[in-house]
C-alpha positions as CSV (number, residue, x, y, z in Angstrom):
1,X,-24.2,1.1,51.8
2,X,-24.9,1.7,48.3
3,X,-22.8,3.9,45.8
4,X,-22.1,4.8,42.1
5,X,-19.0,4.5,40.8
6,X,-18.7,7.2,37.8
7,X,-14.8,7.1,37.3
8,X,-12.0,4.7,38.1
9,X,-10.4,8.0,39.5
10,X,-13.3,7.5,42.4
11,X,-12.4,4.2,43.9
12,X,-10.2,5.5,46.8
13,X,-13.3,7.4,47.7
14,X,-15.6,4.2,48.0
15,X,-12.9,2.2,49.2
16,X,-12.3,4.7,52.3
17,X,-16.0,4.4,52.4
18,X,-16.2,0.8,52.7
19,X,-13.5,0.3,55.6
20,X,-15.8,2.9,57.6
21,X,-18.4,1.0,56.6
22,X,-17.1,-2.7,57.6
23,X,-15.5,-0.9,61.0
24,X,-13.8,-3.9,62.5
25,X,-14.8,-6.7,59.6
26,X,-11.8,-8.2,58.1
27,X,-13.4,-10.6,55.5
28,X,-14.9,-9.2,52.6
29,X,-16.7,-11.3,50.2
30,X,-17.4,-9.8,46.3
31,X,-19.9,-11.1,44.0
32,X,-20.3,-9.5,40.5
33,X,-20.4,-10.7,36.7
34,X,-16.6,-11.0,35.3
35,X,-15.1,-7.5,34.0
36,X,-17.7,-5.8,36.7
37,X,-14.2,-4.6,38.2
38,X,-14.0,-6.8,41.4
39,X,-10.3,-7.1,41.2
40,X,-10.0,-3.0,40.2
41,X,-11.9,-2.6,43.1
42,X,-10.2,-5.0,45.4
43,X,-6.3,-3.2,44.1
44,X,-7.7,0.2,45.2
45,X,-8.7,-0.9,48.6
46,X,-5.7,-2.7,49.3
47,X,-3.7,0.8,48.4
48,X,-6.2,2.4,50.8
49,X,-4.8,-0.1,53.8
50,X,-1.4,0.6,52.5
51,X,0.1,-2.6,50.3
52,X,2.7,-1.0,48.1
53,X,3.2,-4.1,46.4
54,X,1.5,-5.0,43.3
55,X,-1.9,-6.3,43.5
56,X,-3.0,-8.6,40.8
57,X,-5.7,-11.2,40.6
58,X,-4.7,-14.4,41.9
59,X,-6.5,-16.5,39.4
60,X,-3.9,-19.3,39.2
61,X,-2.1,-19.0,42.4
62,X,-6.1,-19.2,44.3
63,X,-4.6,-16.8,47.2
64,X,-2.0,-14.2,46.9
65,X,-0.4,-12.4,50.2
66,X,0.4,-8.9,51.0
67,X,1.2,-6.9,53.7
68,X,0.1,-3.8,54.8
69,X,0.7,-1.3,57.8
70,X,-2.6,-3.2,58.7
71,X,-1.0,-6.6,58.8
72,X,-1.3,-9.6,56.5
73,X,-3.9,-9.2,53.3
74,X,-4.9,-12.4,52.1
75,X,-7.0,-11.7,48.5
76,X,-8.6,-15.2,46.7
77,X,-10.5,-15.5,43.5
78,X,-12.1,-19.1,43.9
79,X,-13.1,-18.8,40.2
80,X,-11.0,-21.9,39.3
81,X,-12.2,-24.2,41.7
82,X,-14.1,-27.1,40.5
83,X,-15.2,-28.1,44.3
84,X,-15.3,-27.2,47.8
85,X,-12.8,-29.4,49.1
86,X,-10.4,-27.5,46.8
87,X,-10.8,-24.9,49.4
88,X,-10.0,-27.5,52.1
89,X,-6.8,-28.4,50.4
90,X,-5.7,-24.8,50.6
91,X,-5.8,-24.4,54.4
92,X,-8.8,-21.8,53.9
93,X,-9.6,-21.7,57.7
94,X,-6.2,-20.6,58.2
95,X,-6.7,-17.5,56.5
96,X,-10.5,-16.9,56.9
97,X,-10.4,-17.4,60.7
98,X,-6.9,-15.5,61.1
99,X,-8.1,-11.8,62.0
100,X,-6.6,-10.5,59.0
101,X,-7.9,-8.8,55.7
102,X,-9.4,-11.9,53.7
103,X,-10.7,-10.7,50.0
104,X,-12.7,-12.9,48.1
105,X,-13.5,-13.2,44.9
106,X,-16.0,-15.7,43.5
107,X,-17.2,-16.8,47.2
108,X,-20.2,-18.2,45.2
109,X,-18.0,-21.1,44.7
110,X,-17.5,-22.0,48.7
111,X,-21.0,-21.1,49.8
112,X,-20.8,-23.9,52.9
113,X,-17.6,-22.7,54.1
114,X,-18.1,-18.6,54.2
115,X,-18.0,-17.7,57.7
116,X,-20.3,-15.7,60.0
117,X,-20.3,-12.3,60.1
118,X,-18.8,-10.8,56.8
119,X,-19.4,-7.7,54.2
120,X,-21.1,-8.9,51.1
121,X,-20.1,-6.4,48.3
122,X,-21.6,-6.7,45.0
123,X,-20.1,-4.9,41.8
124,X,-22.9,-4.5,39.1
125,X,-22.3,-2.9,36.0
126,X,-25.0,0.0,35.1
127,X,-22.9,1.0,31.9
128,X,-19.7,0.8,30.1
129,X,-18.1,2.8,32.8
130,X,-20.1,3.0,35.7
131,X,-20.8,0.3,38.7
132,X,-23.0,0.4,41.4
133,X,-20.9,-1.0,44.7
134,X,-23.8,-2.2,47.4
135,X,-22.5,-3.3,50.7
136,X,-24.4,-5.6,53.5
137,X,-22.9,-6.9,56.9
138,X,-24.5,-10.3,56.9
C-alpha cells in the first residue's frame, strides 16, 4: 500500500485505508525521520478505531493506553530507550503478544524483539506538507 498525503485534512482517509489494509493485524510498527508526522498519523487512526480520549505522544511515559470500541490501544515511542532490555523492563510482551492495537513508534530501537507478522508503515516526507505513507505486512 502506498499513498500521498496532501493535507492533514486526508488522514482519516489513509487511516480507514490502512485498517482495510492490515485486516486482522493489530501491531503496527512506524518508521520515519522525526516531524515526518508519525504521531499525527498514529492520533488520526486511533480516532478512526474510536478513542475519544486524547492521543499524545508517549515520549516519557514509553506506552500510553486507550480504549476504544475496539478494545485496549497500546501506542509506544521507544525513542528514549538507550537499550533493549529497557523494553524488557516494561513488560513489552504483555502488550505486543496481547491481541490488541499495539502502535510503535521508533521500533528501530527493539529490532530483536518485534514480533512476527506486523504492518511496517513508513512516513517520508516529500515536502513541507506532504508525506508518502507505504505500508508492508512483513
Amino acid at each position: 500500500m502506498k499513498q500521498l498525503i496532501s493535507a492533514i485534512d486526508e488522514l482519516p482517509r489513509v487511516a480507514e485505508q490502512l485498517l482495510s489494509f492490515a485486516n486482522e493485524e493489530r501491531v503496527f510498527i512506524f518508521y520515519g525521520e522525526m516531524g515526518a508526522g508519525k504521531t499525527t498519523f498514529i492520533k488520526a487512526l486511533c480516532k478512526r478505531l474510536g478513542v475519544t480520549d486524547t492521543v499524545s505522544s508517549p515520549t516519557f511515559s514509553i506506552v500510553n493506553e486507550y480504549e476504544s470500541p475496539a478494545g485496549s490501544i497500546y501506542h509506544f515511542d521507544f525513542y528514549r530507550l538507550k537499550n533493549q532490555s529497557e523494553a524488557f523492563d516494561l513488560g513489552y510482551e504483555d502488550y505486543l503478544y496481547s491481541g490488541q492495537y499495539c502502535l510503535i513508534e521508533w521500533p528501530e530501537k527493539i529490532p530483536d524483539l518485534i514480533p512476527p507478522r506486523v504492518v511496517k508503515v513508513e512516513l517520508e516526507v516529500t515536502d513541507d506538507d506532504k508525506r508518502t505513507l507505504t505500508a508492508e505486512i512483513i
